[in-house]
C-alpha positions in Angstrom: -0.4 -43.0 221.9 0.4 -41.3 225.8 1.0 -37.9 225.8 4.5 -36.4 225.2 5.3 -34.0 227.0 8.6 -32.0 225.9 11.0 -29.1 226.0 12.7 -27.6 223.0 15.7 -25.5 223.5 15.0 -21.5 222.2 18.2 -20.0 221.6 19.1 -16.8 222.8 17.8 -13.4 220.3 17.3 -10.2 220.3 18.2 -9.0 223.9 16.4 -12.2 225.1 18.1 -15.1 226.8 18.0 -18.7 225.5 15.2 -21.5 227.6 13.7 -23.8 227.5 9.9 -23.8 225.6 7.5 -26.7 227.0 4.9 -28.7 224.9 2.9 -31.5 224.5 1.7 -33.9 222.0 -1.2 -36.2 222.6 -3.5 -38.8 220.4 -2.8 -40.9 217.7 -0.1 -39.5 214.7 -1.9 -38.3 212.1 -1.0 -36.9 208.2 -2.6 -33.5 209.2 -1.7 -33.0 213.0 -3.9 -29.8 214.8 -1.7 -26.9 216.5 -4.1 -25.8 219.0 -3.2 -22.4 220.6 -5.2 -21.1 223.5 -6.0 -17.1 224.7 -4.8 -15.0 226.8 -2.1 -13.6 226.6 -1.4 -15.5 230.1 -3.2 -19.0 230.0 -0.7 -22.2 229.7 -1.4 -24.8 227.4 -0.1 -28.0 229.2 -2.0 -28.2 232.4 -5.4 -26.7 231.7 -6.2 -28.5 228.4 -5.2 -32.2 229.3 -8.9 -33.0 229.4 -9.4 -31.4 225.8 -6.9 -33.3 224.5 -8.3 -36.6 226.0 -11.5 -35.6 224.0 -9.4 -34.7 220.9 -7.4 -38.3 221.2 -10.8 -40.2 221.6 -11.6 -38.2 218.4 -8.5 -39.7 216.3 -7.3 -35.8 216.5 -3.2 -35.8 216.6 -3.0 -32.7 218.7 0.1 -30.1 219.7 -0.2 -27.3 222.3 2.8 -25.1 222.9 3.5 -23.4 226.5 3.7 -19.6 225.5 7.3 -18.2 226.4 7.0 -16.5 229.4 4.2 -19.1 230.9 4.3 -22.0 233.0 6.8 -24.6 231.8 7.8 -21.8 229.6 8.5 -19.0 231.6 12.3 -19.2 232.9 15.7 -18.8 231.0 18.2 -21.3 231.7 19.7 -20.0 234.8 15.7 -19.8 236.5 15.2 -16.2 236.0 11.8 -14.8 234.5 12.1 -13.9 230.8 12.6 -10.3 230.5 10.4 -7.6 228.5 12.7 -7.8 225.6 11.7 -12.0 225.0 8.0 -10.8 225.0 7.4 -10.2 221.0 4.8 -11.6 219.0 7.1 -12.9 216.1 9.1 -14.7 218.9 6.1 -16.6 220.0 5.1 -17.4 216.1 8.7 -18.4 215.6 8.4 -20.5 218.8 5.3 -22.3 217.2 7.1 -23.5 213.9 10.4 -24.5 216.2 7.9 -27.1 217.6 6.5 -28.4 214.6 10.2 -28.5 213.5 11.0 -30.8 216.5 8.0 -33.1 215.8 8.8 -33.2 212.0 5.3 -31.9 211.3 5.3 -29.9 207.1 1.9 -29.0 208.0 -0.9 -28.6 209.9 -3.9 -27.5 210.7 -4.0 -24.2 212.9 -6.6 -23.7 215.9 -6.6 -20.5 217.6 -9.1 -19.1 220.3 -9.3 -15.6 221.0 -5.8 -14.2 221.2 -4.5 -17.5 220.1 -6.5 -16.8 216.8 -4.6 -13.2 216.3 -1.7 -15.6 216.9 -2.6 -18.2 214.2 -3.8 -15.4 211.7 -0.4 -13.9 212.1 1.5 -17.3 211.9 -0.2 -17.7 208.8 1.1 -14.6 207.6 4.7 -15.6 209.0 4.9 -19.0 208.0 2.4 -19.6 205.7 3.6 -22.7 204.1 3.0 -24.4 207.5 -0.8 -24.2 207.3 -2.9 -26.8 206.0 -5.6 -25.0 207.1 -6.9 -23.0 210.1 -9.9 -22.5 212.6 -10.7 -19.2 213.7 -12.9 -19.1 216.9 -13.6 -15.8 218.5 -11.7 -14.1 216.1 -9.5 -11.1 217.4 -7.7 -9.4 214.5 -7.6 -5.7 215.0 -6.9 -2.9 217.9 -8.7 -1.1 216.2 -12.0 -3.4 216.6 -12.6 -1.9 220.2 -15.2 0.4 218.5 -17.3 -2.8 217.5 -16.9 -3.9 220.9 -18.8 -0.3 221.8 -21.2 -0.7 219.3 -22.2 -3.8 220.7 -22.2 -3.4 224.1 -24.1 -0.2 224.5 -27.0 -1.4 222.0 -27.2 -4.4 224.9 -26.5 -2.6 228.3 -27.2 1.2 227.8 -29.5 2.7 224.9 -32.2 0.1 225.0 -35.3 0.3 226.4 -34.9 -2.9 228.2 -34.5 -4.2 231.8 -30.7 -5.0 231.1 -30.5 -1.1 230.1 -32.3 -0.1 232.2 -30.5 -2.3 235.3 -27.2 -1.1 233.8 -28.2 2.5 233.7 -29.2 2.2 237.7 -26.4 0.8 238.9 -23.9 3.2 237.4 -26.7 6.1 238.3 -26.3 5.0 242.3 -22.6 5.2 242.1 -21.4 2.2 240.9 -18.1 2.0 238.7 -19.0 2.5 235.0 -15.8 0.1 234.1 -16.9 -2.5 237.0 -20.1 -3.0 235.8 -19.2 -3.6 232.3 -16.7 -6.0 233.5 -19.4 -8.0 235.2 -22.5 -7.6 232.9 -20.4 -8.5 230.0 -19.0 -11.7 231.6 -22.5 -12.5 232.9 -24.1 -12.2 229.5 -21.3 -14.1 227.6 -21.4 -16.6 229.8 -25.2 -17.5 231.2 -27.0 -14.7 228.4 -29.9 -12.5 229.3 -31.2 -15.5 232.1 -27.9 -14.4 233.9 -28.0 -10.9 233.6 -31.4 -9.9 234.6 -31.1 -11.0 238.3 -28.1 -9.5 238.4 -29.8 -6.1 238.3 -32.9 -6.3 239.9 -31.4 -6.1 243.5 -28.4 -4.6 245.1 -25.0 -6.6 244.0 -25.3 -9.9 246.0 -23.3 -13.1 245.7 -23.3 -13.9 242.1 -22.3 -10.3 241.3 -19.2 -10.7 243.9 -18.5 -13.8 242.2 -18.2 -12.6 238.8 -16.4 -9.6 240.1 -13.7 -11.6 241.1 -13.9 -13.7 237.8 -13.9 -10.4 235.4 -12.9 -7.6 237.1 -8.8 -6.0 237.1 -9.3 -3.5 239.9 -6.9 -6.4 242.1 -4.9 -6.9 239.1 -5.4 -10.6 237.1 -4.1 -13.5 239.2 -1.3 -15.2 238.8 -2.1 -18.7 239.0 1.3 -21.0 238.0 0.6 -23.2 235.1 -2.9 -22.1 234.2 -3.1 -18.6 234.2 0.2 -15.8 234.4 0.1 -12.8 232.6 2.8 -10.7 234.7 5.1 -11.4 232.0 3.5 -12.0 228.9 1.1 -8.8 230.1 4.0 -6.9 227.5 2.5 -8.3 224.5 -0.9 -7.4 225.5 -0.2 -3.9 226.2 2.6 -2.8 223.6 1.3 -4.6 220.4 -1.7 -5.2 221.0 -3.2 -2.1 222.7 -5.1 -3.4 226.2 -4.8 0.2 227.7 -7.1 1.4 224.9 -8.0 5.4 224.5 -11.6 5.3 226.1 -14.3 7.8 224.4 -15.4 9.1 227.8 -18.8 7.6 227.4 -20.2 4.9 229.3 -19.5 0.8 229.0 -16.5 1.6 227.2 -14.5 -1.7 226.3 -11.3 0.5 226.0 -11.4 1.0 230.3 -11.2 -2.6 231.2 -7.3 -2.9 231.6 -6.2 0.8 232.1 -6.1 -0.2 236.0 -3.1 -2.8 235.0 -1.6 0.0 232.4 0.8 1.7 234.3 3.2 -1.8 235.0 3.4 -2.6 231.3 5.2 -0.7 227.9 2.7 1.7 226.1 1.5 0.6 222.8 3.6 0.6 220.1 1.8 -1.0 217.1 0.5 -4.2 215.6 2.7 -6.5 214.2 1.1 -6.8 211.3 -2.1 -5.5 209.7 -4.3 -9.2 210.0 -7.3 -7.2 208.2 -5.5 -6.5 205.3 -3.6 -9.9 205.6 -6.8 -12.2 205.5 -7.1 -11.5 201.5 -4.3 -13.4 200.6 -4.7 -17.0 202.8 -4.7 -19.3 200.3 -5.8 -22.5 202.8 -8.7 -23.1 203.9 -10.4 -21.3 206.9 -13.2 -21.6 209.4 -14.1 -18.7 211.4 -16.3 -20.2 214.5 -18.0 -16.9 216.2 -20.6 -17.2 219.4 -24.1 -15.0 219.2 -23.3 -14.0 222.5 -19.7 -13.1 222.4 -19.0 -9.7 223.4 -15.2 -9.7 223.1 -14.8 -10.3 219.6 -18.1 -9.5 218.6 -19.7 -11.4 215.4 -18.9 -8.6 213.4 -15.1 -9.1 213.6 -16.0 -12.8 212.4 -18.2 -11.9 209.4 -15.1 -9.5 208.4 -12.8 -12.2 208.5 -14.9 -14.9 206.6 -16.1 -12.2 203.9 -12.4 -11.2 203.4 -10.7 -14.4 203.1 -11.0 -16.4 199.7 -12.0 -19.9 201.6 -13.6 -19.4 204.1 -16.4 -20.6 206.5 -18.3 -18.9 209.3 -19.9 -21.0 211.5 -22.4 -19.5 214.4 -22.8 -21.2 217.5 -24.9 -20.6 220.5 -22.3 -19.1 222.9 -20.2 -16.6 224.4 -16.2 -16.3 224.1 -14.2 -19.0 223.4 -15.3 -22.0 222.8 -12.4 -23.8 223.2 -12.8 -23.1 227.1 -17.1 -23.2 227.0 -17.8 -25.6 224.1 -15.0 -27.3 223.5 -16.7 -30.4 222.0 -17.9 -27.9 219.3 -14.7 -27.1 218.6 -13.0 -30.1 218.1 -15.8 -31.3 216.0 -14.9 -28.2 213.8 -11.0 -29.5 213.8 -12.4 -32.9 212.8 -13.6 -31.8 210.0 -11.2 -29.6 208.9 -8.7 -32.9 208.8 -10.3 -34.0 206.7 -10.9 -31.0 204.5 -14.9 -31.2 205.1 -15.6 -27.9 206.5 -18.5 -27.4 203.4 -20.3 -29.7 205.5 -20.2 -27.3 208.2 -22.8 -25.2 206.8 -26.2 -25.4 207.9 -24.1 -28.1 210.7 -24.9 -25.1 213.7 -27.6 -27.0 215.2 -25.8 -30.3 215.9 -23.0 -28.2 217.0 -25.1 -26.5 219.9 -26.6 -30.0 220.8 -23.3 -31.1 221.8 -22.8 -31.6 226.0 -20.4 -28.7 227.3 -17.4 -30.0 229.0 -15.0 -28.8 231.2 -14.6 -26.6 234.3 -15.4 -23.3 232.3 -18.5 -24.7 230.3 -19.9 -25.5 234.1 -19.8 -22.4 235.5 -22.3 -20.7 233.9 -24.6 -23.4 235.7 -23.0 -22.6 239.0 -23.6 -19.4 238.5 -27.1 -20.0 237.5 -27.9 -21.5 240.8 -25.9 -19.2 242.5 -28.3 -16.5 241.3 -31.0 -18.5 242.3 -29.6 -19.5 245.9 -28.9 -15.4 245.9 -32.7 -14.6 245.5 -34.1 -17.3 248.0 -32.1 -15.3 250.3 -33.6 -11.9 249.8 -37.0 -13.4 249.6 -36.6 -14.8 253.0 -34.6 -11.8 254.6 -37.9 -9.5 253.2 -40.5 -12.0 254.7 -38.6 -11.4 258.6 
C-alpha cells in the first residue's frame, strides 16, 4: 500500500492553540502496526525517514511516524503562526501520539522509540498503557539524572586513562582548547567511527575532519534549523524545562552537563520530569526490548542494563554501534521491530552477531565512512606539506 500522508486536527488546550498535527502511514496493514518515534527533541518524522519506511514496507512492517508538534508539518496553528511555549509539553506530544492511532483505528501497537523518542515511548507507556502491544527501546534515555553515567563514561574514555585518546584529549584542552568543544567532537567521533576515528583526530593540530565534526556536534552557533528535518527552536522548551539540557556541570573536565548551556539562556529553566520512567519501568506489563550500542556515549549501556533489569519482560540486545540506531543501523532496528510483531524477541538472544552483519543504510550510517576518508585525505595533506 502507498504511503499516507495525513493531518489530524489538535484542538486547542491549555494556553495552546488548536493545528494541525502531520503524519504518515506506509507498508502493508497489519494486526500489530509499529509507531516509530524518532529523537531529538527537533527531528521531523515525515521527510527524513521515507527511506526507513521503504525498508520497513519491503519488510511486511505496517509503520506510523507522527510529526512532533512544533516541527515541520507540525509546527503552525491554524492561522500560520509558530506554536507558542505553552503547546510545548511532553503529555501533549504523548496525547498527540494516541490521537493518531485514534484516527487510524489502530487498539494497539507496537512502540519504537530512539533516543528521546524512547523517553517518549517509555512515558506513553506509562500514559496510555493499554495502547502498547509491546515496545523497543533503542538508546534508551530515561532519566536527568543519568548525566552522571554519561561522566563516568566519558572520562574513563577521554581523560583518566593512560591511553592516546587520554592522552590526545588531555593536550588539546592543555593548549587551550575548549573543554566543552572538545567533548562535543571526541564524543561524536567515537560514537560514530570508534577509536579508528578518534585517534587521528588528536595526533595533529584540529584539521578538516575535526572542523567537520565541529559543525556536526558542536552548539557554540546554536543547532540549525533545517525545515522538515531538523528544528528545535520550538520544541528546544521541552528539552530544556522537563528534561534538563542546561545541566548543573561538576566543574571538572568532559562534563556531559556543558554541552547545551551555550543555547540555555533562549529557553525556560528546568522544571522537572514528567514522570519518574525509572521507577515506572517496574510495572510494564508488555513486552520490551531495550537495543543499546557498545559505543554509545549518550545513553550509555548502563542506562540500558537498568531499564532491561527493571522491567519484568524484557530484552537487552547489544549491537556494535554508537547512538541511535534508527539513524546508523537502521536495518538492525527494524529487524528488532520484526520480531517483536511477531512476539519473537526470545530469539533475539545470542541474535547480536547477525544483527551487526547487517549493511548500514542511510545518509547518517555513511558518514562515518566519509569521515573516515576524510581523516585519511586530512593526513595525506600534512604528510605532503612536512615533505616541502
Amino acid at each position: 500500500m502507498p504511503e499516507i500522508l495525513r493531518s489530524l486536527r489538535r484542538p486547542a488546550a491549555g494556553g495552546a492553540p488548536a493545528f494541525d498535527l502531520g503524519y504518515v502511514r506506509s507498508g502493508p496493514r497489519g494486526a500489530t502496526p509499529v509507531l516509530v518515534i524518532p529523537g531529538g527533541p527537533g527531528l521531523a518524522s515525515v521527510l527524513p525517514y521515507r527511506g526507513l519506511r521503504r525498508w520497513a514496507a519491503s519488510g511486511g512492517l505496517d509503520v506510523v511516524m507522527v510529526e512532533h508538534r512544533g516541527v515541520g508539518r507540525s509546527r503552525r496553528d491554524l492561522d500560520g503562526r509558530p506554536l507558542p511555549p505553552e503547546a510545548m509539553r511532553i503529555t501533549a506530544v504523548l496525547d498527540d501520539l494516541a490521537a493518531v492511532l485514534d484516527a487510524e483505528g489502530i487498539d494497539r501497537a507496537v512502540v519504537v522509540g530512539s533516543s528521546y523518542g524512547s523517553y517518549l515511548s517509555m512515558a506513553f507507556g506509562v500514559r496510555h498503557p493499554e495502547r502498547v502491544r509491546s515496545m523497543l527501546l533503542d538508546s534508551a534515555l530515561q532519566s536527568t539524572r543519568d548525566v552522571g553515567l554519561e561522566r563516568v563514561r566519558l572520562r574513563e574514555l577521554f581523560w583518566d586513562a593512560d591511553d592516546d585518546m587520554s592522552r590526545g584529549v588531555r593536550r588539546l584542552i592543555a593548549g587551550g582548547v575548549t573543554p566543552r568543544v572538545v567533548l562535543d567532537i571526541v564524543r561524536a567521533a567515537y560514537e560514530l567511527g570508534g577509536p579508528d576515528l578518534v585517534r587521528p583526530l588528536l595526533r595533529h593540530r584540529p584539521g578538516l575532519t575535526w572542523r567537520a565534526l565541529g559543525a556536526y556536534a558542536t552548539r557554540d552557533g546554536g543547532l540549525p534549523r533545517i525545515p522538515g528535518i531538523y528544528e528545535f527552536d520550538l520544541v528546544g522548551t521541552i528539552a530544556f524545562r522537563e528534561l534538563g539540557y542546561a545541566g548543573t556541570p561538576d566543574g571538572h573536565p568532559l562534563d556531559p552537563a556543558s554541552t547545551y548551556l551555550p543555547l540555555a539562556p533562549g529557553f525556560p529553566a528546568f522544571d522537572r520530569e514528567p514522570y519518574d520512567l525509572v521507577e515506572a519501568v517496574g510495572s510494564f506489563d508488555f513486552p520490551l526490548v531495550v537495543l543499546s550500542g557498545d559505543r554509545d556515549l549518550r545513553t550509555p549501556p548502563a542506562v540500558a542494563e537498568r531499564v532491561a533489569a527493571s522491567a519484568p519482560d524484557a530484552t537487552l540486545v547489544r549491537i556494535r554501534n554508537g547512538h541511535s540506531a534508527l539513524d546508523t543501523h537502521p536495518l538492525a532496528l527494524l529487524n528488532v521491530a520484526r520480531r517483536l510483531v511477531r512476539g519473537q524477541q526470545a530469539l533475539l538472544h545470542g541474535d547480536e552477531a547477525a544483527l551487526d552483519r547487517l549493511p548500514r543504510k542511510g545518509v547518517s550510517a555513511s558518514f562515518p565512512r566519509l569521515l573516515l576518508h576524510v581523516a585519511h585525505l586530512d593526513a595525506v595533506l600534512r604528510r605532503r606539506v612536512r615533505a616541502r
